[in-house]
Structures are given as structure tokens and as C-alpha cells.
N, C-alpha and C positions, 0 to 999 in steps of 0.2 A: 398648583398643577395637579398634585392626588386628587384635590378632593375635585376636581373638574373628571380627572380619568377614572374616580370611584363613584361619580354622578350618571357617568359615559357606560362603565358597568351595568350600573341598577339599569338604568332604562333600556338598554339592550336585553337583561334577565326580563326585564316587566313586556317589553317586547313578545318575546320568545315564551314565556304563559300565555300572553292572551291570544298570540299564534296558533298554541298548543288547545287554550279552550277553545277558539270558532274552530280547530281541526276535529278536536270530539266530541262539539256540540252538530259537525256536518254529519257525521258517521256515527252516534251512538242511539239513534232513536230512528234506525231503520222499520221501514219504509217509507215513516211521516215526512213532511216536507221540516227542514232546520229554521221554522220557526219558534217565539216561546210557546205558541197553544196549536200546532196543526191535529190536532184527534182530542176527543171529547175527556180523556186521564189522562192525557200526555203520551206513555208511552202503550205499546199493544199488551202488555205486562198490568196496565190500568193501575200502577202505583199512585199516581195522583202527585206525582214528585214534579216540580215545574222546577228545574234549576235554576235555569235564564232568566226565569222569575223573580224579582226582589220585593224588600218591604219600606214601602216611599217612607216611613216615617223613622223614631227613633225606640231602639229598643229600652234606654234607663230615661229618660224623659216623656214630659205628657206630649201625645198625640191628637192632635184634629183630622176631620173630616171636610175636606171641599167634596161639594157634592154637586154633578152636571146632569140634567133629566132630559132627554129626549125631547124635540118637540111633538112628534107625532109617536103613533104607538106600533107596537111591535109584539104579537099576540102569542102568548105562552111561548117566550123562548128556551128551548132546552141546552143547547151549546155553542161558541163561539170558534171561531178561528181564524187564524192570518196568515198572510204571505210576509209580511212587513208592518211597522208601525203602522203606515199609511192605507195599507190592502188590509181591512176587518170584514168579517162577514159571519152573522145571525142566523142559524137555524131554528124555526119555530112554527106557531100554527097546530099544533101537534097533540096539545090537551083538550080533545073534541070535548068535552065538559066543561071547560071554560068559555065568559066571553069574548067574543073575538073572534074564538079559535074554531076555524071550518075546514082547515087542514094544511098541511104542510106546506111554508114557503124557505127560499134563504133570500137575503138580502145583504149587501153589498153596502158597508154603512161608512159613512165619512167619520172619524175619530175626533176631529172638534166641536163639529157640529151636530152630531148625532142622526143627523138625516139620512136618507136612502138615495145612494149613489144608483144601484137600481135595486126593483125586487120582482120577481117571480115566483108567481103561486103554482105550486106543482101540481095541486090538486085541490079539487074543491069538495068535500065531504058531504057536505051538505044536502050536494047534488046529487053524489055517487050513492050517498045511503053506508060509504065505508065505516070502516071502525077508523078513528083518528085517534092514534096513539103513538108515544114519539115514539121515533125512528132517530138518525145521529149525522152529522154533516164531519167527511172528515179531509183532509188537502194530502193527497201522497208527493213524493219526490218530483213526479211530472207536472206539480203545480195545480193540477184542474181540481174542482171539488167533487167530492162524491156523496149523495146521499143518497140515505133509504126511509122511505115513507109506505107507509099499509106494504102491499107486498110487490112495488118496484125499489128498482136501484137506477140512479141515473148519475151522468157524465158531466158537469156546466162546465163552461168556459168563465172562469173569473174574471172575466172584461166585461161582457156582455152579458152576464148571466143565460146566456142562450142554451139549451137544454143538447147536448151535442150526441148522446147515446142513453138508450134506456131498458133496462132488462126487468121482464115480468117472468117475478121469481114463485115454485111451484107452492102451492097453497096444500099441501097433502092432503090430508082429508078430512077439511073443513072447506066451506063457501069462500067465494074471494073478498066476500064485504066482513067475512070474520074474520079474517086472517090480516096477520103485521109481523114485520120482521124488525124485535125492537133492538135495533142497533147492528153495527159490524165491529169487526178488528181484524190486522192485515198480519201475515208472515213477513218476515225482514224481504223476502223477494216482490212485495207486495200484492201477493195472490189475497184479496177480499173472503174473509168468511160470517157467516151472519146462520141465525136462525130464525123460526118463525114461534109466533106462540098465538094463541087463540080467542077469540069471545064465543061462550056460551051460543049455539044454535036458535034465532027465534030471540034475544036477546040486544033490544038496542040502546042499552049505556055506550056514552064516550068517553074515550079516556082511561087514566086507571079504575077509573069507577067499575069498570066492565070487570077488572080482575077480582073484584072483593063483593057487589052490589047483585051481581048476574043471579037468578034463580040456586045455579050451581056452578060456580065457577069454575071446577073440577071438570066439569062434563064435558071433556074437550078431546080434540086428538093428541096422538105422540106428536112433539116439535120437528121441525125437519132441519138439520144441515148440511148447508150449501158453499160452494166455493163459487167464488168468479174470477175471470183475468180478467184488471182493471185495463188494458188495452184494446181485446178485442172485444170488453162488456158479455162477455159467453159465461155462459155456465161451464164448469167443469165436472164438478161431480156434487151427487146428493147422497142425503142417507136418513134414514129416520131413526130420532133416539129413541133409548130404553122409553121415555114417558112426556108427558109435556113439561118444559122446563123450562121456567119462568125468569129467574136471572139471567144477564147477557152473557155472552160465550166470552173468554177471556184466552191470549194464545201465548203463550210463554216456549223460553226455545231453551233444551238441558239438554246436553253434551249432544249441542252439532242437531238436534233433533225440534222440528219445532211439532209442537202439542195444542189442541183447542182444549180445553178446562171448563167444567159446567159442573154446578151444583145441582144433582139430580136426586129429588124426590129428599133423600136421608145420605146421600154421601157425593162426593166428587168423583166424576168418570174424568176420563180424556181419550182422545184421538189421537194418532198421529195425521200431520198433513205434507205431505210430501208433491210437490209440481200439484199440488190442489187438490190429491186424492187422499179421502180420508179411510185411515184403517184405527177400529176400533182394539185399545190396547188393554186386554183383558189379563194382563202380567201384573199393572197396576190396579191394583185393589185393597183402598182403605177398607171398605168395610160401613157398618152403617156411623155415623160419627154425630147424629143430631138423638137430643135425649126425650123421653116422650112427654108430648106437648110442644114439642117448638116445631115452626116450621121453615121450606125451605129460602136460607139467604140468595141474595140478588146476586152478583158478579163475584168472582172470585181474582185474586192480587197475585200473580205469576215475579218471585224475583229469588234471584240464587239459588238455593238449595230448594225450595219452599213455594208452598201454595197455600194462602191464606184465605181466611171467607169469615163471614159470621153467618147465624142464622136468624130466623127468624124475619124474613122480611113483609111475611104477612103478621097482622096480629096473633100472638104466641100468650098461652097462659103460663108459660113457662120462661121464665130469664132465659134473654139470648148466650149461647157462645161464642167465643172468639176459637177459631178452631185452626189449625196449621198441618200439613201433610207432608212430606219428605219427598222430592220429586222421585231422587232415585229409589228410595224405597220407601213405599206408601205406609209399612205397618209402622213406623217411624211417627207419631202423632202429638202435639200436645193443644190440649184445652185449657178456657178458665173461662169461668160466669165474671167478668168486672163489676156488674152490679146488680151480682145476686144480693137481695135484703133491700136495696136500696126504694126507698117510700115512694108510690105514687100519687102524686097529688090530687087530692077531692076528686078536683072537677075533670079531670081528666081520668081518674078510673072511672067517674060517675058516666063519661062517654064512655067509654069501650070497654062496657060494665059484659057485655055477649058478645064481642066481636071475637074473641077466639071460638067459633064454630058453637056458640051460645053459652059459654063462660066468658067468665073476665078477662079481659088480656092483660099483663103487666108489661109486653115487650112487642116493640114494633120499631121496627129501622128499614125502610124501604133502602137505601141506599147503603154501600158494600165501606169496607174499611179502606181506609188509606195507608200506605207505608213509606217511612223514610230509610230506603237498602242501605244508604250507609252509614246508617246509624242502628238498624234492624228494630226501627220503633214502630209497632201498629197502634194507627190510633182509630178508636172504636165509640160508637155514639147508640145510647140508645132514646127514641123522643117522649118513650111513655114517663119513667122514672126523671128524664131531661137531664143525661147526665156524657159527659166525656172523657174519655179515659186517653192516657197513653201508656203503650204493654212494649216492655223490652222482650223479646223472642231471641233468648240464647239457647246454649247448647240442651240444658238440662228444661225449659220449656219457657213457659211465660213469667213475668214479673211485672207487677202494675207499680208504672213512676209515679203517676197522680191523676186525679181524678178531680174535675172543677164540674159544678150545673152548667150546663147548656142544652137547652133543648130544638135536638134539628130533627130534619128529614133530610138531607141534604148530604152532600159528599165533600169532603175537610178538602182545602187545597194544601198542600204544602210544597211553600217557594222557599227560596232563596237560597245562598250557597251554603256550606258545611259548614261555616262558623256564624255564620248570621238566619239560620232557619224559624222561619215563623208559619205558622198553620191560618187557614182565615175559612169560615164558615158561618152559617148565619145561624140564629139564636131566635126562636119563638118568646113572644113578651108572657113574661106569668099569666096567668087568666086565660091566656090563649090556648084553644085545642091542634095538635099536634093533627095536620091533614086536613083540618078545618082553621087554620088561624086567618088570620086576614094583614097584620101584619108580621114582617122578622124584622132584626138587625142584621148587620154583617160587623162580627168582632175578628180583630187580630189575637193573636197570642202567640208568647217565645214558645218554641215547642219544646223547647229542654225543660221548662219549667211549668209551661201551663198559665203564666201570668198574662192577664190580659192588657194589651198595648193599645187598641182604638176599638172606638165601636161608633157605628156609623148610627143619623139619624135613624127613627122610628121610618121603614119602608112599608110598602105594599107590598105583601106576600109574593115571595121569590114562587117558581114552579117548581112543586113539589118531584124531589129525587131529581133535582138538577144540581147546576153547581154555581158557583162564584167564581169568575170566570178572570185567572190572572192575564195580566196585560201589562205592556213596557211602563217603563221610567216610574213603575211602581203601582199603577193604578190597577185598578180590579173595574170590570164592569158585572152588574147584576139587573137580570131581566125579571122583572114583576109577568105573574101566571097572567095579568089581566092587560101588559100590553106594555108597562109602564119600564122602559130600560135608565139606565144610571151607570154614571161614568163615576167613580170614589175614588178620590186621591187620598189618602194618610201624608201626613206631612207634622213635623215637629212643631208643637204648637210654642210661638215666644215666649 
């Protein structure tokens, strides 16, 4: 009889946890909808932290690879998201320099089969003459999807994929075939905010191409930001920044306040945004925080005290930093080079022997760092050297745990719960040039230690500065730039 009433116990305690977690898995990732992927990092904060997320295989035993391909193709997808295991849906179309890719669609995909429950093409590039460049598909609390392509924003109905409201956002002062607004992120009341960035006048590359390839890629206008109410699809207010700024806006909320975050030019500004109206917060000021020669990093990481970023997201003759800010107070700073010294290989300095503005480059990471908050780990990647680090960020500044080869462009996921965390990102094969490879892998690893647990067949090059894209009962899906999607199970091999 105890041990039936001390059975009767635990299952009421085990109860009463997993109560407790679908209670703050509904409420801690305001305004996105309480699935494991509704926004392109997970949270508006862009930690890249999937919790819901797990790792199908085993951490002290070998792991396999089942691998499920698509029957038909699906062209340059950049991000994934869901209402439910059974409700997945694709954004892609978006890498107007890849094949395939003529512009932005999402699609509506059945989870065994891989097929197109349905798809709509929002736009056709090809036709319009636009700049195709992605934009981000994200599912807020009311269910519907939202994305942004060149410079609309529109409304679907996740049933029908029917196009239900659509807003043509201001292009400043640039043409509308040069203008995109790459990506959004919401405030916890889910007011939308996004900016625009630019191609070159008289310049028609697709894709990222346009940002590095253009005559003068510089020669553009300041970015503009904008707010929308995802109900009425209206504008609220615009503003234009200090300069054009090329990483995504990221919006983090410090004491009761929420903030948009942008890596501008040589250091980090912010706004506040209040009912959608943005006021520039001229209190906060780091100061210039990038050293000369590198340049400016892609999205910056909004979590607790701290604002994290790296630099360097165009080709840098100079080793990138890992760079951290103090929300409440900005003179609050610490840095570290992770891999400064560290070799680049032949054939890869032999490409990007003048890409830093006609020097050599050593340092190139188009996509932004990942953090695990409670563990306060940033893990940081650079593709020239092909190397990954992860940095404790304490009180007195950074501390590198370890550092393994892997060579990405790509944004680290990191799932599963606090005792079982493992990170998954893909890996460029040796020989292969970083932005030019043709294929990656996708490896697991324990993130406490850096040891590698699976690594998936030789794939078809994932789209560059996307992600690996976690999904239930353990699986990852990863979309090939050229069309080719993949369902990867990890599973403990007998």
C-alpha cells in the first residue's frame, strides 16, 4: 500500500511539472504562437534557444541518420514554422540568384510525405524586375501567418493559404525594385516591426549577391523603421535610421520597456517602441565597439541583462568579435577575438584573397550568434578559419569552453531541455568554399562539451544564413538553396 500511495505521489508531482511546462511554454514566448518553431530564432530576443525542441538520438552512444527527401522541390527555403506537428509550412523563393528562385512563396507541407498541402506564390520577380531577397515567415498568437517579401507584408490564412491583407511598406529613398525588408520581429503585444535595406541604383544582382557584388554596395540610402498592427495590417509609425543597416532588427524588453536593437555601421543603437511608436534612446550609447577593419555584424541576441552581436558579417581583414553591451548601462562592455591566430585554409584564403574591399579577408560569418540564457553560453562561428566556439559570458566578461573545426554560414540551433542541450548546425565539407560550397552536413553536438553526437549524409548545400530548422519527436528539417528539402531523424544507432 506505500508504495502504491508513493507511486500515486510521483505521478501527481510528474503531473503537476508538465502542467507547469505547457503553462510557460503558453506564456513565455509572447507574441509567437506556443509552438516548438513559430518565428524564424524562436524567440523576438533571436536566442535561437528551441526548448520544446529535443535531440532524437543518444548523447554517450553512436548515433544514425534516417534521412526522408522531398519528392518535388521547394526553392531556396529560408525558414520553417508550425501550428502543430501536423500544421508545417515553408517559406522560400527568396534567393533571386539561385535556381528555382523567382520569388517569394510559403507553402503548406504534409510532415510524412513531404508534398504541398498547398503553395502560393506571392510574387514573381522575374516579372516585376524586383530585388529577391529573403524576407521571414512568422505565425503570431492569432494563428495566421505573416510574411514579408521585397517591400510588402501580408496576412494568410493557414487553411487555404489565401492571401487575407497586404501592406506596401515605404521604400525611402530608394526605387521599389531596389528595396526589401529583410525580416520582422514583434513586441510581446505583437505590434510587427521590420526595416528596409537596399540594392545598389542601376544594379541588378539577386539575392545576397546584390550586397557584396553591386558596383558599390554602400551607395544606398539610410534603412527605414517601421511598425505595423498585425490586425488592422496599417502602418503605425516610421522613422529613418542614422545609416543603412544591413543586420535584422532584433527587440528585446528591459525593465517593463521593450527596445528594437540594430548593429549600426560600428556600434549598437536602440529605440524604444511603445503602442508602435518608435523614440530614439540617445541615453544609451556604447560608443564605437568594432576594431578597424572588421565590419558591420548581422542581428543582434536581446536576453537578461545583455545585448550580444558579433561582427564582421561581410568579409573583415580583421578577426571577428564577439561583443556584449549592458542593457541598463551601455558603458558596461566586454569583447574577445575566439579566433584570433587561428589558420585559414589555402584554398579558401586563395578565394577571398580581395574580398575585404581589396585585401584579404580572414573573417566572414554572415549569420549572428546563438545563446543559451540559462546557461549564459554564446556560441560564435566563423566560415573563413571553419571554426566554433562556445563563450561563457559572466560577470567579469567572456571565457572560451571550447572550440572544435566546423565550417558554417549558418545560425547554430540550440534545443533541448537544461540537462539534455545539444546544438545542430551544418558543416561545409574541407575543399569546399564557404558561400560558394555546393554541399554541407548537418552535425549534432552536446553543447556543454562540444563533442560531436551525429552528422547527417553529404547534402546539397543548405541557403546560405538560414538555419536547420528543429521539429518534433526529434527531427530537424533542412531545405537545400537549390530546391532539395529533408526531413533527418537522429536515432541511436544498435
Amino acid at each position: 500500500m506505500k508504495r502504491l500511495f508513493t507511486a500515486f505521489i510521483a505521478s501527481l508531482s510528474l503531473l503537476a511539472l508538465n502542467f507547469l511546462e505547457a503553462a510557460q511554454h503558453k506564456t513565455r514566448n509572447l507574441p509567437w504562437y506556443p509552438s516548438i518553431d513559430a518565428f524564424e530564432h524562436y524567440d523576438s530576443g533571436r536566442t535561437h534557444l528551441f526548448r520544446e525542441a529535443k535531440f532524437g538520438g543518444s548523447l554517450r552512444k553512436q548515433n544514425i541518420i534516417i534521412t526522408k527527401e522531398a519528392p518535388g522541390l521547394y526553392p531556396s527555403i529560408y525558414n520553417m514554422t508550425y501550428l502543430s506537428p501536423k500544421q508545417i509550412f515553408a517559406y522560400g523563393g527568396s534567393y533571386g540568384n539561385s535556381p528555382g528562385s523567382i520569388g517569394s512563396f510559403i507553402a503548406k507541407i504534409n510532415p510524412k510525405t513531404l508534398q504541398s498541402v498547398w503553395y502560393t506564390q506571392l510574387i514573381d520577380t522575374i516579372t516585376t524586375g524586383e530585388w529577391d531577397y529573403p524576407g521571414v515567415m512568422g505565425i503570431l498568437r492569432n494563428g495566421y501567418l505573416y510574411v514579408i517579401y521585397g517591400y510588402h507584408l501580408s496576412k494568410l490564412d493557414p487553411d487555404t493559404g489565401n492571401v487575407m491583407a497586404t501592406v506596401v511598406l515605404p521604400t525611402g529613398g530608394a526605387e521599389p525594385q531596389n528595396t526589401t525588408y529583410n525580416g520582422f520581429d514583434a513586441t510581446a503585444d505583437g505590434t510587427l516591426v521590420m526595416k528596409s535595406i537596399y540594392r545598389q541604383a542601376g544594379c541588378s544582382l539577386q539575392g545576397p549577391d546584390a550586397l557584396f557584388n553591386c558596383p558599390d554596395p554602400s551607395d544606398v540610402p539610410a534603412s527605414v523603421l517601421v511598425s505595423v498592427d498585425p490586425v488592422t495590417m496599417k502602418i503605425i509609425d516610421q522613422t529613418t535610421l542614422p545609416s543603412s543597416v544591413f543586420g535584422r532588427l532584433t527587440v528585446g524588453r528591459f525593465h517593463k520597456n521593450s527596445y528594437v536593437y540594430l548593429f549600426s555601421t560600428d556600434t549598437f543603437i536602440r529605440y524604444q517602441v511603445k503602442k508602435g511608436i518608435f523614440t530614439f534612446d540617445d541615453s544609451w550609447t556604447p560608443g564605437s565597439l568594432t576594431l578597424p577593419g572588421q565590419t558591420p555584424g548581422t542581428a543582434l541576441v536581446a536576453f537578461d541583462d545583455w545585448i550580444v552581436g558579433q561582427s564582421n558579417g561581410s568579409p573583415s581583414a580583421t578577426a571577428l568579435s564577439v561583443i556584449a553591451v549592458n542593457q541598463g548601462n551601455a558603458s558596461i562592455q566586454f569583447t574577445i577575438q575566439p579566433f584570433l591566430g587561428d589558420p585559414i585554409p589555402p584554398n579558401i584564403a586563395e578565394a577571398y584573397s580581395t574580398a575585404a574591399s581589396g585585401d584579404p579577408a580572414i573573417s566572414f560569418m554572415p549569420s549572428s550568434v546563438s545563446v543559451d540564457t540559462e546557461h549564459n553560453i554564446v556560441y560564435a562561428m566563423d566560415s573563413l578559419p571553419g571554426k566554433l566556439a562556445a563563450i561563457k559570458l559572466g560577470s567579469h566578461g567572456f571565457n572560451i569552453l571550447w572550440k572544435v573545426n566546423q565550417a558554417t554560414t549558418e545560425f547554430i540551433s540550440i534545443i533541448g531541455n537544461i540537462q539534455r542541450r545539444v546544438i545542430v548546425g551544418t558543416d561545409i565539407p574541407p575543399g569546399q568554399i564557404p558561400g560558394a560550397n555546393v554541399n554541407d552536413y548537418v552535425v549534432w553536438r552536446n553543447a556543454k562539451s562540444g563533442k560531436e553526437l551525429a552528422r547527417s549524409p553529404l547534402l546539397p548545400a543548405i541557403a546560405s544564413g538560414s538555419m536547420v530548422q528543429p521539429y518534433y519527436y526529434g527531427d530537424v528539417f533542412y531545405g537545400g538553396v537549390n530546391g532539395n528539402l529533408y526531413r533527418l531523424q537522429p536515432i541511436r544507432k544498435n
